[in-house]
N, C-alpha and C positions, 0 to 999 in steps of 0.2 A: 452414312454419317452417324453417328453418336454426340448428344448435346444432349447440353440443363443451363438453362437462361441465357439464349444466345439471341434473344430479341434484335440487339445492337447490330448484331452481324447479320444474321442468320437472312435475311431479303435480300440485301448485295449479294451474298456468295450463291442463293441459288440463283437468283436474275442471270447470274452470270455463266450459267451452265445447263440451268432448264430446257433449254430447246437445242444440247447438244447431249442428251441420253435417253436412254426408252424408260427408263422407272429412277423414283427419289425414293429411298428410302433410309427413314429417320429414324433412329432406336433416341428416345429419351431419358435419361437417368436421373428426373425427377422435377422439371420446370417448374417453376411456381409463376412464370410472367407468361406472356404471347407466345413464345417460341412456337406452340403447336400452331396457333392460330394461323400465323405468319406460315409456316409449312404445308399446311393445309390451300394454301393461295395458290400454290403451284403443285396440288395433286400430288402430296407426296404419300407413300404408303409408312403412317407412324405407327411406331410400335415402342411399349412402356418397358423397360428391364429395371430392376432396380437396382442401384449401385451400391456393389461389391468392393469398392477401393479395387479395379483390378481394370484397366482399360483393355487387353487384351480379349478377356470376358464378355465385356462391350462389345467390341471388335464384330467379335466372331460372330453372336449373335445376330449380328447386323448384316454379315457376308452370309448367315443359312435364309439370310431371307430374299435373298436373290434368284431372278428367275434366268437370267441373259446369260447368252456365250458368256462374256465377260463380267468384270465390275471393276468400280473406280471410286476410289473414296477421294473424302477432302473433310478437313477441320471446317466448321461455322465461321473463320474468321481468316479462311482460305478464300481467295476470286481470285477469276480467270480473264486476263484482262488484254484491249486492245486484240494484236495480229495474232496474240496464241489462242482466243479464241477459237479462228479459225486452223491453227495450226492443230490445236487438239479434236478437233472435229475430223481432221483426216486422219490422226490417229487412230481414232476412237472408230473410225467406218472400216478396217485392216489394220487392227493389233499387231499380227503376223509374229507371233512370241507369246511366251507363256506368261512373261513379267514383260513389263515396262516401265522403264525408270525416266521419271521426267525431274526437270532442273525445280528447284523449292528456294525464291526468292523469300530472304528471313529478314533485311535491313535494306533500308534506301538512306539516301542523302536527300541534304534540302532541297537537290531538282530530280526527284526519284527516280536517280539509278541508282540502281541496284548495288549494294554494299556489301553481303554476306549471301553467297548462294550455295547450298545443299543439292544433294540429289536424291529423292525418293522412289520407293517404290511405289507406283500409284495402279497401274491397271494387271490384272491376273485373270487368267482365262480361269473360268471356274469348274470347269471339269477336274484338275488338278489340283484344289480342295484344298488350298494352301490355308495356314492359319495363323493369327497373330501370336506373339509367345513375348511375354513382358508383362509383369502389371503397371510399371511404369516403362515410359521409353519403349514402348511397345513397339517391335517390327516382325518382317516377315522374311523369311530364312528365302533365298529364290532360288530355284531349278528350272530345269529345262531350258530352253531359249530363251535369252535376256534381249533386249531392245531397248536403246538410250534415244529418247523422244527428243526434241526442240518445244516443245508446249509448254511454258513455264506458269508454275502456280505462282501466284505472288500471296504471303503471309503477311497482312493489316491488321494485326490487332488492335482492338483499342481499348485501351485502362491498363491497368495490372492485375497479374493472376495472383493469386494465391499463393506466397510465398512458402508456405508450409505444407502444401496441398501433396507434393509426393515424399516427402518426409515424413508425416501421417501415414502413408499406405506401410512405406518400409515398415513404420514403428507397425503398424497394423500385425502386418507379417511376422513380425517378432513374437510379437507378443502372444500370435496363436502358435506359436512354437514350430514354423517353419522354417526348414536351413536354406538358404541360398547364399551365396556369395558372389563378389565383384567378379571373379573369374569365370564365372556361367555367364556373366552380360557379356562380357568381355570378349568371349569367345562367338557366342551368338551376333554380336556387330561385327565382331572381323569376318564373320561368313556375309555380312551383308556390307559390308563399307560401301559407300557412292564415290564414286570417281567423282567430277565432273559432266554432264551428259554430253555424248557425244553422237548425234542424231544417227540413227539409222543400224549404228555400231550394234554387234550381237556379240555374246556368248555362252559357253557353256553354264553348267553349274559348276561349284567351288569358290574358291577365295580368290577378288579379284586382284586387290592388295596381297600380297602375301605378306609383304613390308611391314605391314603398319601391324604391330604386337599387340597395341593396347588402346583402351578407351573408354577406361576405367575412372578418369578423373570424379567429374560431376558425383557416382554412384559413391566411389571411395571414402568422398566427402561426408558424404548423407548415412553411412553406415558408420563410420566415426563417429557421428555425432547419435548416431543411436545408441552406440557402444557406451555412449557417458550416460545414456537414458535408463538402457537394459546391460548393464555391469556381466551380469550372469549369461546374460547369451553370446555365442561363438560364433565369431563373424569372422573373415578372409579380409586380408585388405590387398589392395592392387597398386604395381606402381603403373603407370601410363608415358606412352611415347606418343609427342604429336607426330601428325603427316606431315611432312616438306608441303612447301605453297602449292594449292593444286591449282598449278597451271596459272598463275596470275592472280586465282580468282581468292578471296580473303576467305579464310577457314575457320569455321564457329570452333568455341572450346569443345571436347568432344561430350563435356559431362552436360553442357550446356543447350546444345543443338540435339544431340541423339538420346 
């Protein structure tokens, strides 16, 4: 996990997982409240990084410091709730896959079902040294054997974030005179798209979608608006295709979710 003032959360979501892995370990990128304190209650192994505007950097950090066959992250403001509990607990004892992508509950209704579901990439055998790539929107490119879990994380936040918090990084990026464009994200999420999960389901590496061209929204936006900040820097813009309904289930915007 990677966190900075997750006090709020940060007890629920490990309650909810402690006694379903062999090691916690927490990179912090700068807490000023409890956070460690709270981590510290349930033996987690913390480690300080200091924040680069770069999640990916985070990331990684936090996967070299792993010892186990595998690893499994989750956001502070991620819990694992009810029967998937025990659902990810047999996942988690027989991976049997190099990835595994489990369902990422993002919205509920006022009787909490479930309104907007994702699919993540959550566990990677670590011998295969996979790594994050994004300083925002951060994912993980997957190969080898894939596996669609039934364990679903449920996403509670509570408050609001930082509405400016990755428009800051973009402009960061600018402004140290690095080029990237919507088209490298773009391309990098069409290699990872989530279906739906579909338990037990495998396959190779490649593109699962082939279909879906773009997913470029959200990014497009945010480089537009940087474009009016940094006049002089050279930026790509992208147009985006949404995906058809997957499968019933309601589909986040993609600049918005990914």
């Amino acid at each position: 996990m990677i966190v900075r003032n997750e006090e709020a959360v940060l007890e629920r979501c490990l309650d909810s997982v402690a006694e379903l892995v062999d090691e916690i370990i927490l990179v912090d990128t700068g807490s000023t409240d409890d956070t460690k304190k709270i981590a510290s209650k349930f033996s987690a192994k913390i480690y300080d990084f200091p924040w680069r505007d770069d999640f990916s950097a985070a990331r990684n950090y936090a996967v070299a410091q792993a010892v186990g066959d595998y690893w499994f992250w989750l956001d502070a403001d991620d819990v694992v709730e009810g029967e998937n509990r025990e659902k990810l607990r047999r996942i988690l004892a027989h991976p049997d896959a190099d990835v595994v992508f489990l369902p990422y509950q993002l919205s509920f209704d006022e009787d909490g079902k479930p309104q907007m579901i994702s699919c993540r990439e959550r566990i990677f055998r670590r011998s295969v040294k996979f790594q994050w790539e994004g300083a925002v929107h951060e994912a993980i490119v997957p190969r080898g054997k894939v596996r669609y879990g039934d364990a679903a994380i449920s996403h509670r936040k509570i408050g609001a974030g930082s509405p400016d918090r990755n428009l800051h990084i973009y402009q960061q990026k600018l402004m140290r005179g690095e080029n990237f464009s919507p088209q490298r994200t773009v391309l990098l999420r069409q290699r990872t798209v989530r279906p739906p999960c579909l338990s037990g389901s495998t396959s190779g590496t490649g593109t699962v979608f082939a279909g879906w061209k773009g997913l470029g929204t959200g990014l497009h936006g945010s480089v537009s608006a940087l474009r009016k900040l940094l006049p002089k820097t050279e930026t790509a813009g992208a147009g985006a295709e949404k995906p058809a309904a997957c499968a019933g289930i309601r589909c986040a915007d993609a600049g918005a979710l990914l």
